[in-house]
TISEPA-347470 format. One record per atom (N, C-alpha, C, CB): x, y, z. Coordinates in steps of 0.02 Angstrom, whole numbers, plus 32768, in hexadecimal, padded with zeros to 4 digits. Glycine has a CB too. Layout:
N
XYZ/...
This chain:
287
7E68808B8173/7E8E80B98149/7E6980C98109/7ED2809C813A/7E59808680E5/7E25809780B9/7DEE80CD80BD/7E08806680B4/7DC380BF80F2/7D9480E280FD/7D9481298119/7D7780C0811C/7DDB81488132/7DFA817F8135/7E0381A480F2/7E3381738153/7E2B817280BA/7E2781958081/7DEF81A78061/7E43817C805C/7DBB817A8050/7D89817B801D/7D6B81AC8050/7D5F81308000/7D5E81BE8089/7D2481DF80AA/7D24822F807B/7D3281E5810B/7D5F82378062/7D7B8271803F/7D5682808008/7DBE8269802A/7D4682497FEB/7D3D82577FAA/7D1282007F8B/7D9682727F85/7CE8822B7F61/7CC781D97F4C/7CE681A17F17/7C8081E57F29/7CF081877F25/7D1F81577F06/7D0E81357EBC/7D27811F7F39/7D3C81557E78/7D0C81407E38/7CFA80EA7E2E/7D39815B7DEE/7CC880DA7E11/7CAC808D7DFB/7CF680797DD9/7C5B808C7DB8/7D11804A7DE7/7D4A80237DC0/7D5080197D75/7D4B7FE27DD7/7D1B802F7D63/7CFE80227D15/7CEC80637CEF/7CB67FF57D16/7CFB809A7D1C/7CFA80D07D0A/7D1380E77CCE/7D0D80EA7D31/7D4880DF7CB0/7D8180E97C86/7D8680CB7C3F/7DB580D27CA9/7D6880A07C3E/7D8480897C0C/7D7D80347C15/7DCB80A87C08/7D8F800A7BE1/7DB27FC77BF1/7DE67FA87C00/7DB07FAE7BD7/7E1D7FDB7BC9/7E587FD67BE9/7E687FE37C28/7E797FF17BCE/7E4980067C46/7E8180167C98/7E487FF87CB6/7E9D807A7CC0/7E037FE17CA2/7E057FA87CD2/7E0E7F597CE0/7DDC7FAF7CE3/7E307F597C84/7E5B7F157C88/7E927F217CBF/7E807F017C3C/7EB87F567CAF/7EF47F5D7CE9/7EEE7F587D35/7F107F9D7CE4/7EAD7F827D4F/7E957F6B7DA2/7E857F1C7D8C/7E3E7F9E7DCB/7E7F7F037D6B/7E527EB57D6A/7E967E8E7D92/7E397E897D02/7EC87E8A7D5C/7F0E7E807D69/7F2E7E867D9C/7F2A7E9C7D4C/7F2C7EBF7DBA/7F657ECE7DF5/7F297EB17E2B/7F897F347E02/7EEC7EC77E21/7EC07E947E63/7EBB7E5E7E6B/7E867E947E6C/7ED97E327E1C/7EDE7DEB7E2E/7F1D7DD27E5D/7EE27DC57DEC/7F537DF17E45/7F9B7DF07E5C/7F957E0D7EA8/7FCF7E207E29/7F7A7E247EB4/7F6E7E3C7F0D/7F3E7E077F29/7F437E947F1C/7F0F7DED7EF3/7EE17DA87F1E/7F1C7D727F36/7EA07D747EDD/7F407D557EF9/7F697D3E7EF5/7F9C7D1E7F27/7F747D5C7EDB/7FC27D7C7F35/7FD47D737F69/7FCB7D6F7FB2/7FE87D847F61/7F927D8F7FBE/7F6C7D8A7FFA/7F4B7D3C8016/7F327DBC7FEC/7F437D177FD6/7F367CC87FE2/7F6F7CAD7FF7/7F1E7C9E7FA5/7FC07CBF7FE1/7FEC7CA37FE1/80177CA28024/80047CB57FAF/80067CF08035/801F7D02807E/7FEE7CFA80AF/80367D488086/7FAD7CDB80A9/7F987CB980DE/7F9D7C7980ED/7F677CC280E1/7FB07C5B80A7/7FC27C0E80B0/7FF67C0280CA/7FC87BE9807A/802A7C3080C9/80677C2C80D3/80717C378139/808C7C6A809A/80507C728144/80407C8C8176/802A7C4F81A6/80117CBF8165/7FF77C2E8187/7FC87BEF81A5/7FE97BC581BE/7F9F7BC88179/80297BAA8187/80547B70818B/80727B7981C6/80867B668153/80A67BAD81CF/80C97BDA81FB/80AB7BCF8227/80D17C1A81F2/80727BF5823F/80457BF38284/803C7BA58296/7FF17C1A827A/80307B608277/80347B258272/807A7B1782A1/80317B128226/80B27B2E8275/80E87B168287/80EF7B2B82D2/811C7B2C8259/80EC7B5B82E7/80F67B77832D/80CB7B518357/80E67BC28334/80867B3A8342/806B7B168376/80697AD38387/803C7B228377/80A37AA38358/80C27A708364/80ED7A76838E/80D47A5A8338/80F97A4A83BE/81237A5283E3/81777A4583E0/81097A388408/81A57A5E83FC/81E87A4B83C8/82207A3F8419/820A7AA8837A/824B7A0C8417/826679FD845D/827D7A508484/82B479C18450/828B7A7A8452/82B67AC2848F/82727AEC848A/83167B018466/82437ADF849F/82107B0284A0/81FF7B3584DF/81E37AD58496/82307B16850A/822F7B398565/82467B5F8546/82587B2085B3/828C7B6A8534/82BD7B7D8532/82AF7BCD8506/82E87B44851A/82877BC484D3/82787BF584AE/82347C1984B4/82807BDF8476/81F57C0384D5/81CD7C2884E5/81CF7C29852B/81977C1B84C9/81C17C5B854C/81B87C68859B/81827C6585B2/81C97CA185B4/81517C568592/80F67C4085A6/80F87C0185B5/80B67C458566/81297BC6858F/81297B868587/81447B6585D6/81597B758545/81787B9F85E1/819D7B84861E/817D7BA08667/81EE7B9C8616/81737BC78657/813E7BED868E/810C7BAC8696/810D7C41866C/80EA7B9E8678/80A67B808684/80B57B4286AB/807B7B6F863F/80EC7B35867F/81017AF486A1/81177AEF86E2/81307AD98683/81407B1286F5/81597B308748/81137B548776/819F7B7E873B/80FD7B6A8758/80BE7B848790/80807B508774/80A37BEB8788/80797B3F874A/80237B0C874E/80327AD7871F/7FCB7B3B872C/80617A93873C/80847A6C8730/80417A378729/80C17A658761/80137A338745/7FDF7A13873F/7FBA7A1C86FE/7FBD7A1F8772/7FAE7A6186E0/7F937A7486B8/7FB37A93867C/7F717A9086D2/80087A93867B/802B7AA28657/80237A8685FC/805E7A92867E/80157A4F8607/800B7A2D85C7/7FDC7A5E85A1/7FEA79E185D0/7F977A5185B2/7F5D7A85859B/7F697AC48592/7F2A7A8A85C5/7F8D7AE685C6/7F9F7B2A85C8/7FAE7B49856F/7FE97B2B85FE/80097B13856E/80137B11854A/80097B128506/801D7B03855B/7FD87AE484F5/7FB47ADA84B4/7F757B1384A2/7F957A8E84B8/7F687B2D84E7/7F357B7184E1/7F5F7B9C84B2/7F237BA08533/7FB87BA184E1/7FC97BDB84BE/7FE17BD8848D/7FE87BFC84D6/7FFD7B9C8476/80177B8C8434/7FD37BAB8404/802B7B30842B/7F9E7B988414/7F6E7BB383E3/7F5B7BF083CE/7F427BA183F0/7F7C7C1C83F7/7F707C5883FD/7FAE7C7783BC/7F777C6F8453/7FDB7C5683A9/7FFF7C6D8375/7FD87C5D831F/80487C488381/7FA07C218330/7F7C7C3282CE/7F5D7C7A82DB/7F237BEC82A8/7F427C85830C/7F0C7CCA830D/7F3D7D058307/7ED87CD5835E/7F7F7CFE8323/7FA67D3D8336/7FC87D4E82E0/7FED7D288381/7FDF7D0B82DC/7FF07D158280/7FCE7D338251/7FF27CDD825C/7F9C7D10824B/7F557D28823F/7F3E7D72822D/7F357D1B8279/7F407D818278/7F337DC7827C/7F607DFE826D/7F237DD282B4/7FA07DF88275/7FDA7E0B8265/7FE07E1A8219/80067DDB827B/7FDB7DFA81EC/7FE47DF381AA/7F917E05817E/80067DA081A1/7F6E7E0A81D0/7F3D7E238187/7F297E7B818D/7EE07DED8185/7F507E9481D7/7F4F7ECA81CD/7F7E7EEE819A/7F527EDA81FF/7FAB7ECE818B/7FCE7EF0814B/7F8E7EE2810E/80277EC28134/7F857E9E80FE/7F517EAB80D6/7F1D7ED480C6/7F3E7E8D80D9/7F097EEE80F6/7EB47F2680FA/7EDF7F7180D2/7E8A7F438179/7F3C7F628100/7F567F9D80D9/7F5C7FA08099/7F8C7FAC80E8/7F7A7F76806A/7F737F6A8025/7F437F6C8008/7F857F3E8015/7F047F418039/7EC87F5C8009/7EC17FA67FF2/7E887F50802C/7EC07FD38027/7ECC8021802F/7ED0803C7FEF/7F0C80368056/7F248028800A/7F5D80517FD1/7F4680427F87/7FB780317FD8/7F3C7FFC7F81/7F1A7FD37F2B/7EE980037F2F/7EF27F6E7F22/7E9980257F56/7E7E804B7F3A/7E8D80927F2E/7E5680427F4E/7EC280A47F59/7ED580EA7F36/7EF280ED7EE5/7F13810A7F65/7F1680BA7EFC/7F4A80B07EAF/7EFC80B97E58/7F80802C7EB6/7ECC80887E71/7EA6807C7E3E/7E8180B37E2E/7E8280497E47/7E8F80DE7E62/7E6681327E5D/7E7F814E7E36/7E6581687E96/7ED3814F7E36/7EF5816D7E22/7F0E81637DD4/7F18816B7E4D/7EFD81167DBA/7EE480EF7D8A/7EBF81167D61/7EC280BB7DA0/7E90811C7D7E/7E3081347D56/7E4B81807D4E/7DCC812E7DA0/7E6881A17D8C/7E6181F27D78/7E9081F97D33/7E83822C7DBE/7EBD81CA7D44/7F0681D07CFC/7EE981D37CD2/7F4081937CE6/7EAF81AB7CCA/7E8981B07C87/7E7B81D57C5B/7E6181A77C89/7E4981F87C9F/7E3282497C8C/7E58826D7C70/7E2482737CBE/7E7A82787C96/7EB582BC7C80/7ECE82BB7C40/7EFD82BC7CAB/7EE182707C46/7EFE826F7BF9/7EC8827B7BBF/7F1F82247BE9/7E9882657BBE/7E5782877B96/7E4A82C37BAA/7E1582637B9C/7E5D83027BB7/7E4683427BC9/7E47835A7B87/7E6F836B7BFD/7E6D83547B69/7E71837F7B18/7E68835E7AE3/7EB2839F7B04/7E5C83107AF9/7E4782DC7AC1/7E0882D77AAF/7E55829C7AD0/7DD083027AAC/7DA383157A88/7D8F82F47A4B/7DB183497A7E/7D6C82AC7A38/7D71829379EC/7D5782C879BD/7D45824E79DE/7D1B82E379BC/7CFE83137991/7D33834B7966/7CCD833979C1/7D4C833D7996/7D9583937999/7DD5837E799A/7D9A83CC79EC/7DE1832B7967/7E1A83167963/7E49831E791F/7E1082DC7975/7E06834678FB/7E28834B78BF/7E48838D789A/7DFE83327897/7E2383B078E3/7E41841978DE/7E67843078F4/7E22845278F5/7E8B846878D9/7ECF847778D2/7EC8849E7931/7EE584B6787B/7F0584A6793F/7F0A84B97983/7EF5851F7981/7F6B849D79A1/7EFB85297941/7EF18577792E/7EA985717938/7F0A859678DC/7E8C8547791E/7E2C855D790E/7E0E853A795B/7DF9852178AD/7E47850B7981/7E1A84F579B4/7E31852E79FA/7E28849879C2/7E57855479FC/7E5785957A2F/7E1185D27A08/7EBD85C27A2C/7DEE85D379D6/7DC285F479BF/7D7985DE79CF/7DD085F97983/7D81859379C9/7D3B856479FA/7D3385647A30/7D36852279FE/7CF885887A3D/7CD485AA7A6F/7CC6855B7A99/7C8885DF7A4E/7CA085207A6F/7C9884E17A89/7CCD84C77A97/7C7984BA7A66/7CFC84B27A77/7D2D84907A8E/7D5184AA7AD4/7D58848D7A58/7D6684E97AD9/7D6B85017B04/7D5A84FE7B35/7D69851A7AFE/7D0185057B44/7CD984F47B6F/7CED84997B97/7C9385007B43/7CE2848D7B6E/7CE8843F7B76/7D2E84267BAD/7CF7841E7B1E/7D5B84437B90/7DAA844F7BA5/7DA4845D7BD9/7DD684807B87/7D8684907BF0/7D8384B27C27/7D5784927C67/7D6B84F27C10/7D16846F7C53/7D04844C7C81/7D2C84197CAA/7CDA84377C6B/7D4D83E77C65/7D7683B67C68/7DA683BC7CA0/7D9483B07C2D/7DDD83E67CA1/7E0B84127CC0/7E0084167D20/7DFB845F7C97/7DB6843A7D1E/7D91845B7D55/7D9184007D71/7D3684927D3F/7D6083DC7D45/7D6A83947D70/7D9883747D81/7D5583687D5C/7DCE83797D5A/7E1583567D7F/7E1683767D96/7E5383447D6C/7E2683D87DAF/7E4C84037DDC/7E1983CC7E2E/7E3784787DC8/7DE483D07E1E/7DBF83C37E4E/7DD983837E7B/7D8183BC7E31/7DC183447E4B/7DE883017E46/7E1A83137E8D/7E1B82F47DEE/7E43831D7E65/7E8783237E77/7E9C83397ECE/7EA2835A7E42/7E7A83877EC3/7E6A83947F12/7E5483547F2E/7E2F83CE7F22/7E2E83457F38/7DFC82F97F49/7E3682D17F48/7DB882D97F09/7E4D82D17F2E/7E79827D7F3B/7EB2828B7F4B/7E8482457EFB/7EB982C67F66/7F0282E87F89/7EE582EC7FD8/7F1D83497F63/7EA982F37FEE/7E9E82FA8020/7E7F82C9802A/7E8B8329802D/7E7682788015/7E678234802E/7EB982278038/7E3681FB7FF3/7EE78230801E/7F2C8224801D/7F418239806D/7F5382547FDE/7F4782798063/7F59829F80C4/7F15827380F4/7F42832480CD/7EEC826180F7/7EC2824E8128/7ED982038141/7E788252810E/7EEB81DF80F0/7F00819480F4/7F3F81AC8114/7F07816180A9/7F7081DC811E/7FBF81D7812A/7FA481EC8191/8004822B80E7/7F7A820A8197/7F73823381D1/7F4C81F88202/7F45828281C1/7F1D81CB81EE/7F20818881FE/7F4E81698217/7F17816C81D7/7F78814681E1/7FAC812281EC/7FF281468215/7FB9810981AA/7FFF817E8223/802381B28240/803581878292/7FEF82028240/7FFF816D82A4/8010816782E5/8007810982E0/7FD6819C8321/800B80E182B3/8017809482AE/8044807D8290/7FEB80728296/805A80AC825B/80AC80918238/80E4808F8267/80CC80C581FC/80F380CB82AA/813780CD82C2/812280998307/8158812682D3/810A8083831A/80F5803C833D/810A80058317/80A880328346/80EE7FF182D2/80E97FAA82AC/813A7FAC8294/80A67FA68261/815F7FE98288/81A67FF7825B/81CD7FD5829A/81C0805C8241/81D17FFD82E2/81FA7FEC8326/81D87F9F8338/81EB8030836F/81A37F8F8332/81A07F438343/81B87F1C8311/815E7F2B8350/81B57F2082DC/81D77EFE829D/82087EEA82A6/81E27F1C826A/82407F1D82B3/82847F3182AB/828F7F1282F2/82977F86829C/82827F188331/82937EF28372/82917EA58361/825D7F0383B0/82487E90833F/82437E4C834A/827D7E29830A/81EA7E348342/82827E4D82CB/82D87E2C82A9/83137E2982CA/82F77E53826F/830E7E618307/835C7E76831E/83517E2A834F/836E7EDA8354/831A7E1B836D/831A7DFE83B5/83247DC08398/82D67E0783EA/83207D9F835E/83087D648347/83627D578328/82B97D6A8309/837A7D79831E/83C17D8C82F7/83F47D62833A/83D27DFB82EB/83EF7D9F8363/84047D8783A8/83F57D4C83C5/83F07DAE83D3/83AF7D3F83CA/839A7D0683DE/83DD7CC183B6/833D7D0583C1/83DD7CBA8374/83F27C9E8364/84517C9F835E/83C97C9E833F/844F7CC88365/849D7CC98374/84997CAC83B4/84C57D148374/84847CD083F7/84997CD0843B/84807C90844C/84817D0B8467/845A7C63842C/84427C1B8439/84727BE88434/840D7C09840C/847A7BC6846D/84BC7B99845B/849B7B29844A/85027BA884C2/84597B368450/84617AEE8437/84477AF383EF/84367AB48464/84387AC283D1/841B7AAF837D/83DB7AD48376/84077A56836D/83ED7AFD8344/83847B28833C/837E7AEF82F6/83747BB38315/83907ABE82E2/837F7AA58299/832D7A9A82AE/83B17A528279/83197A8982D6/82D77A8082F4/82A97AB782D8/82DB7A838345/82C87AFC82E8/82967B3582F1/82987B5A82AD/82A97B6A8332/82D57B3F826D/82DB7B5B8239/82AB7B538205/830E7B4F8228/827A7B2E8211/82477B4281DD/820A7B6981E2/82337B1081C3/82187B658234/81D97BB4825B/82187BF58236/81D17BBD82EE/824B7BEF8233/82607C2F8231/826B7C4E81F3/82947C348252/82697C0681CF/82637C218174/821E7C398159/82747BDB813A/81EE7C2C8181/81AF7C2F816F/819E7C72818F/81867BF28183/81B27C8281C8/81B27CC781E7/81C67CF981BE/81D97CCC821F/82087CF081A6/82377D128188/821E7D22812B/827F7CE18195/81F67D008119/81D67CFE80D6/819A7D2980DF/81C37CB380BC/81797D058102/81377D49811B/814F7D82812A/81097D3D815F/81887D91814A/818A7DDE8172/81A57DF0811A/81D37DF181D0/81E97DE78109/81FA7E0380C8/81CC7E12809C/82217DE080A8/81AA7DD9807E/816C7DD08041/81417E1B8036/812A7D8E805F/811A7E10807B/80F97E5480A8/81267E9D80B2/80EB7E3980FD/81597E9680A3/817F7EE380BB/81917EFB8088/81BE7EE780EA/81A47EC8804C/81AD7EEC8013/816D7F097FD5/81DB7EC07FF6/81337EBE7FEC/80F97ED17FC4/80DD7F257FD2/80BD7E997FD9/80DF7F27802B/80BF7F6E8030/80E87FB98030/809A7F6C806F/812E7F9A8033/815F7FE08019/81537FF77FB6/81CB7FC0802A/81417FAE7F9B/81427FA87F56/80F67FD57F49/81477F507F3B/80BB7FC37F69/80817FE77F5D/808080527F75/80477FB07F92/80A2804D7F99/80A8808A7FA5/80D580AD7F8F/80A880937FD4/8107808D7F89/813080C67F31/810D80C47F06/817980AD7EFF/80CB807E7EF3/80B5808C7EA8/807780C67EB1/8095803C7E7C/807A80D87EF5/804881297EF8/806981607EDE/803481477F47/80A1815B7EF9/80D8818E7EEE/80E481847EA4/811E81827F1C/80F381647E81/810581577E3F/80CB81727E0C/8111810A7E39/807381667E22/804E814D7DFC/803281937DF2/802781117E12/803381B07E34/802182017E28/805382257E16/800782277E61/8091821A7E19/80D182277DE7/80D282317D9A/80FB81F17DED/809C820E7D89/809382127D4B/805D82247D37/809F81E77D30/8034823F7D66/7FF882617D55/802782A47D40/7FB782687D98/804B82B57D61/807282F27D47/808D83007D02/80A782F67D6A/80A082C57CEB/80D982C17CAF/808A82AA7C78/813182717CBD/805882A97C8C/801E82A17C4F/800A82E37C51/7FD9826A7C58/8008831D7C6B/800B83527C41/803783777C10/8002836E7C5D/8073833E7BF9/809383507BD2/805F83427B85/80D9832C7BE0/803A832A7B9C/801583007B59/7FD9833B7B3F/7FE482A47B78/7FC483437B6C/7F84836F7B66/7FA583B97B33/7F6383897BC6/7F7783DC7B0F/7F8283FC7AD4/7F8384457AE2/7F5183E97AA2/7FAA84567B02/7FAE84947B2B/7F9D84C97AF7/7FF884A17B4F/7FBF84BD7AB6/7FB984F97A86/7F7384F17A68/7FF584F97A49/7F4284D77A95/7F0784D67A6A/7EE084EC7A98/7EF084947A48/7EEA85097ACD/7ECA85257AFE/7EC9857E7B09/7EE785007B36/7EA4859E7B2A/7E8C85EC7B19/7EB385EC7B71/7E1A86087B04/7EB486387B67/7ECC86657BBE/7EA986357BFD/7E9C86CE7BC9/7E7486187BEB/7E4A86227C26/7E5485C77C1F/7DEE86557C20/7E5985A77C02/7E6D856D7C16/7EB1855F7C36/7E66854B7BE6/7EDB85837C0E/7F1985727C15/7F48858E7C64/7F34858D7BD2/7F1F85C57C7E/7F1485CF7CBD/7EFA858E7CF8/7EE686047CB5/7EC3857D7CF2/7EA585507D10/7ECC84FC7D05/7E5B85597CF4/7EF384FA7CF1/7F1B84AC7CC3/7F5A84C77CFB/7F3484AE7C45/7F7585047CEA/7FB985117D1A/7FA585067D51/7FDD85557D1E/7F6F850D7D79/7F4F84FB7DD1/7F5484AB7DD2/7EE985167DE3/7F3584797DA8/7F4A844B7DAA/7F8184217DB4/7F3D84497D94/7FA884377D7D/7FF784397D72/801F84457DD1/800A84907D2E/800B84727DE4/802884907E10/802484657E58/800A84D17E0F/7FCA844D7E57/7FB5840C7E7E/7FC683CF7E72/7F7C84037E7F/7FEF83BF7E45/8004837B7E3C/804F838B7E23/7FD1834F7E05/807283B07E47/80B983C87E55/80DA83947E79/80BE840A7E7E/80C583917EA8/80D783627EDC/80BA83017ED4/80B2838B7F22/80DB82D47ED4/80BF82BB7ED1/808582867F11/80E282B47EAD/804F82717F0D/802F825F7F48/806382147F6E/7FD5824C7F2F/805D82267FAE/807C81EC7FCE/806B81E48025/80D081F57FC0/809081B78025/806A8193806B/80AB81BE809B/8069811C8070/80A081FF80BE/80E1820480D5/80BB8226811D/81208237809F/80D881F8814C/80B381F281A1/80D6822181C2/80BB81A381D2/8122822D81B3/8148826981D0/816E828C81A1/817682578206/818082C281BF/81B982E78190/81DC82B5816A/81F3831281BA/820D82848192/82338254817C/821F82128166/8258824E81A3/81E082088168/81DC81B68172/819981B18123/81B1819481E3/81AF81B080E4/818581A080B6/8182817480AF/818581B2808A/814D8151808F/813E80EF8092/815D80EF8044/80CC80C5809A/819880F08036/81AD80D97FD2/81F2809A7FEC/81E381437F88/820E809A7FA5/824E808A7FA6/8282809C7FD5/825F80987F76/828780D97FE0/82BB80DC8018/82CF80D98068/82C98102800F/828180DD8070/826380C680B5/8279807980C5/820B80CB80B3/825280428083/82808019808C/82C28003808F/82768009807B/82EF8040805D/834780448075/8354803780C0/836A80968069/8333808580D3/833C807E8116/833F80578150/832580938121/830280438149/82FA8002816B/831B7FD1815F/82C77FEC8166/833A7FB9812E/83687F80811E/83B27F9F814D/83747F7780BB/83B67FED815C/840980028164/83EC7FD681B0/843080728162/83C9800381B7/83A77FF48208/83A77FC1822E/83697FF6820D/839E7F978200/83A37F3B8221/83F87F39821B/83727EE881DB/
C-alpha cells in the first residue's frame, strides 16, 4: 500500500520542515514503535497460549480430533505441528495490519511537512514588516508568493493521487479482512454461549484474542480519521495566509488550491465504506 502511494509522488526527507514538526513525527513514531512492540508481545503470548494444550481441546479445534481418529498413531505429533502453526498465523495476522499503519503514519507525516508549507506561503521574513498596500505593489514579493502557491498547488495534486492509488489498492483487501473479522467475533460469541461445559480453561486465550483484535481495530480506525482530520486542516490554514496582500494573479491561483483541498483526503474503498470514526460505528452496530 505504501509503495502504491509514494510511487505517486516523491516522498519529502522527514526533516524537511523545520524542527518542530519533526519533533512531532519523532513522537507519534515512537508511540507507533511502542505499540507495535506491545501488540506483538501480546500477540506472542496469545499464540503461546493456544499451543498449550487445555483438557476441551477435541472439542474446540477440529484438526485436533480429526488427527486423532484418522492417524491415532501419529496424532500426538500431528498435533503439536499444528498447534504451532498458530505463533506464525498470529504473527502474520497482526503484522499485516502493521505494514498498514506504517502506510497511513507515512501519509499522515506528508501531510505534516506540506502543513508547513502552506502555512509559510505569505510568511515571507524580509516582507514581515510591510504594509499589505505596498506588498500587492512588490513585484518580488509577489513573485515569491506565487512560486510558493504553484508548489503546494503541485504538492497537493501529488498527494491526492498517492491517496486514490493507496485507497484503489486496498479496495479489494478491506471487504475480505471487515467480513472475516466480523464472522470470527460473531462465531466466537456463539461459540461461547452454545458451549455447555467450563471454558474457564480457554479464558485467557480469549482475553488475549479479544485485546489484540480491539487494540488493532481501534488504533487503525484512529490513524485513518487522523488523514481525514489532518488534511482537514490543511483547509482551515488558509484562513491564515494574507489574502489581502496578494495581486489578481495570485489570488486566482490560491482559489485552485483552496478548491483542491475542499474535500478532505481519506481512505474511502467504496461509495459507502470510508476507513474514519464512523466506519468504526458501524461496525460496532454490526457485531
Amino acid at each position: 500500500m505504501t509503495e502504491s502511494a509514494l510511487r505517486n509522488f516523491k516522498p519529502w526527507a522527514l526533516d524537511s520542515a523545520g524542527r518542530e514538526v519533526t519533533k512531532k513525527i519523532e513522537i507519534q513514531s515512537v508511540y507507533t514503535s511502542i505499540y507495535i512492540v506491545f501488540n506483538l508481545i501480546v500477540t506472542f503470548a496469545g499464540a503461546i497460549l493456544y499451543v498449550i494444550p487445555v483438557e476441551n481441546d477435541k472439542e474446540i479445534f477440529f484438526a485436533c480430533y480429526l488427527f486423532q481418529r484418522l492417524f491415532p498413531n501419529y496424532g500426538f505429533v500431528l498435533n503439536w505441528l499444528y498447534r504451532l502453526t498458530f505463533i506464525a498465523l498470529g504473527l502474520a495476522g497482526v503484522t499485516t495490519f502493521h505494514a498498514f499503519i506504517y502506510g497511513v503514519q507515512h501519509m499522515k507525516f506528508q501531510l505534516f511537512l506540506f502543513w508547513e508549507y502552506e502555512k509559510n506561503i505569505t510568511d515571507i521574513e524580509e516582507y514581515n514588516n510591510i504594509g499589505d498596500v505596498d506588498l500587492l505593489k512588490n513585484t518580488d514579493f509577489q513573485s515569491e508568493v506565487a512560486n510558493r502557491i504553484k508548489f503546494c498547488v503541485k504538492r497537493q495534486i501529488e498527494m491526492l493521487h498517492g491517496v486514490r492509488s493507496a485507497t484503489q489498492f486496498l479496495q479489494k483487501w478491506i471487504p475480505p479482512f471487515l467480513i472475516s473479522g466480523v464472522l470470527l467475533f460473531v462465531s466466537a460469541i456463539f461459540f461461547c454461549v452454545s458451549y455447555d461445559k467450563d471454558l474457564r480453561d480457554i479464558y485467557p486465550r480469549l482475553a488475549v484474542t479479544a485485546t489484540v483484535a480491539t487494540v488493532t481495530f481501534c488504533i487503525v480506525i484512529y490513524l485513518c480519521q487522523s488523514i481525514e482530520t489532518e488534511s482537514d486542516v490543511i483547509l482551515q490554514l488558509n484562513t491564515q495566509i494574507k489574502w489581502c496582500s496578494l495581486n489578481k494573479s495570485n489570488l486566482k491561483i490560491l482559489t485552485i488550491m483552496t478548491i483542491v483541498a475542499k474535500n478532505p483526503h481519506s481512505l474511502k474503498f467504496t461509495q459507502n465504506i470510508v476507513a474514519n470514526y464512523e466506519l468504526g460505528v458501524k461496525f460496532i452496530k454490526v457485531i
